[in-house]
C-alpha positions as CSV (number, residue, x, y, z in Angstrom):
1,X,-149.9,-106.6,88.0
2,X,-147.1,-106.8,90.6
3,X,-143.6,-106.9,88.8
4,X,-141.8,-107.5,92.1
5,X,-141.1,-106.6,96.2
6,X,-138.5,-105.0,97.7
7,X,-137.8,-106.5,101.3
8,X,-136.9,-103.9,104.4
9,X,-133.0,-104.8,103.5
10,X,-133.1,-103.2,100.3
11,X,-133.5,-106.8,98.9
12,X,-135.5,-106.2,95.1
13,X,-137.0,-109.6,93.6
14,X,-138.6,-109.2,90.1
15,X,-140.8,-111.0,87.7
16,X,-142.7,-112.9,90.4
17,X,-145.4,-114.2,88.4
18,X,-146.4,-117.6,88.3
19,X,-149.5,-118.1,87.1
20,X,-153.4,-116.9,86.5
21,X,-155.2,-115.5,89.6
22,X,-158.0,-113.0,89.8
23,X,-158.7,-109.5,89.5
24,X,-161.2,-106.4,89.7
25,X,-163.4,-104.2,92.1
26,X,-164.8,-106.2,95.4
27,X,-168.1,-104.8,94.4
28,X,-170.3,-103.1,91.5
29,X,-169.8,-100.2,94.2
30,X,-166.7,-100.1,95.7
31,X,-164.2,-98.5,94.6
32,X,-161.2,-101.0,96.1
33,X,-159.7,-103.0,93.9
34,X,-157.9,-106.4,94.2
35,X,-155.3,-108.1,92.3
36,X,-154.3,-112.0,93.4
37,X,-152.0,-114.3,91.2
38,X,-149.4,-117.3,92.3
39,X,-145.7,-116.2,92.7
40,X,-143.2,-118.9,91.4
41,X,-141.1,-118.8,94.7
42,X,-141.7,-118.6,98.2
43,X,-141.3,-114.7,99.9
44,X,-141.3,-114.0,103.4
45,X,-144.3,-111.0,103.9
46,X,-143.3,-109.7,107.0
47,X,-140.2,-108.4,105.6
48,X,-141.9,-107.0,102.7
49,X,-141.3,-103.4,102.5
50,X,-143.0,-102.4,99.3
51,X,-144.4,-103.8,96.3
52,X,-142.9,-102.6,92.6
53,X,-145.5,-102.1,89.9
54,X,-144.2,-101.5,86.5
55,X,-144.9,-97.6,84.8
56,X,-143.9,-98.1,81.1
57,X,-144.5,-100.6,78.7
58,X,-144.5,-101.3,75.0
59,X,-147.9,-103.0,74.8
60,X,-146.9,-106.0,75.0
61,X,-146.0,-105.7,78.4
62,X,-142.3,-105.3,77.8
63,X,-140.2,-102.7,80.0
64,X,-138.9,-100.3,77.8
65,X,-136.7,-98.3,80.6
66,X,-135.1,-99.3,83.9
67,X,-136.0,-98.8,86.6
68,X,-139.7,-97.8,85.5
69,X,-141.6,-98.9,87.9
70,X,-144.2,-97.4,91.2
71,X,-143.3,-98.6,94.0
72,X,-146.3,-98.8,97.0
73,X,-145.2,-98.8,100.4
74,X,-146.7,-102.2,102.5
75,X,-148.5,-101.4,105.9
């Protein structure tokens, strides 16, 4: 699940979740996947540099080192 952005200033917002969405592989045969959920704030995509996936949990989803997390560059 997405933990957060970075915007092209540098700009890092975390722990944008805001509720269910939907998740999985387009197809039985593909092999792209899709993630889709609410964010609980407004953020302006064009500035988007990246998105921040966290690396390390505890299981339950807690971070157990900063700053643990992938971070995918946005085309």
């Amino acid at each position: 699940m997405v933990s957060g952005v970075k915007y092209k200033d540098g700009t890092t917002i975390m722990n944008l979740y805001g509720g269910p969405g939907t998740e999985g592989y387009i197809s039985e045969d593909s092999d792209e996947y899709i993630s889709g959920f609410a964010f609980d704030r407004v953020i302006d995509p064009d500035q988007v540099a990246s998105v921040l996936f966290y690396k390390t949990t505890n299981g339950n989803g807690d971070v157990t080192e900063e700053p643990e997390y992938y971070e995918v560059a946005v085309k």
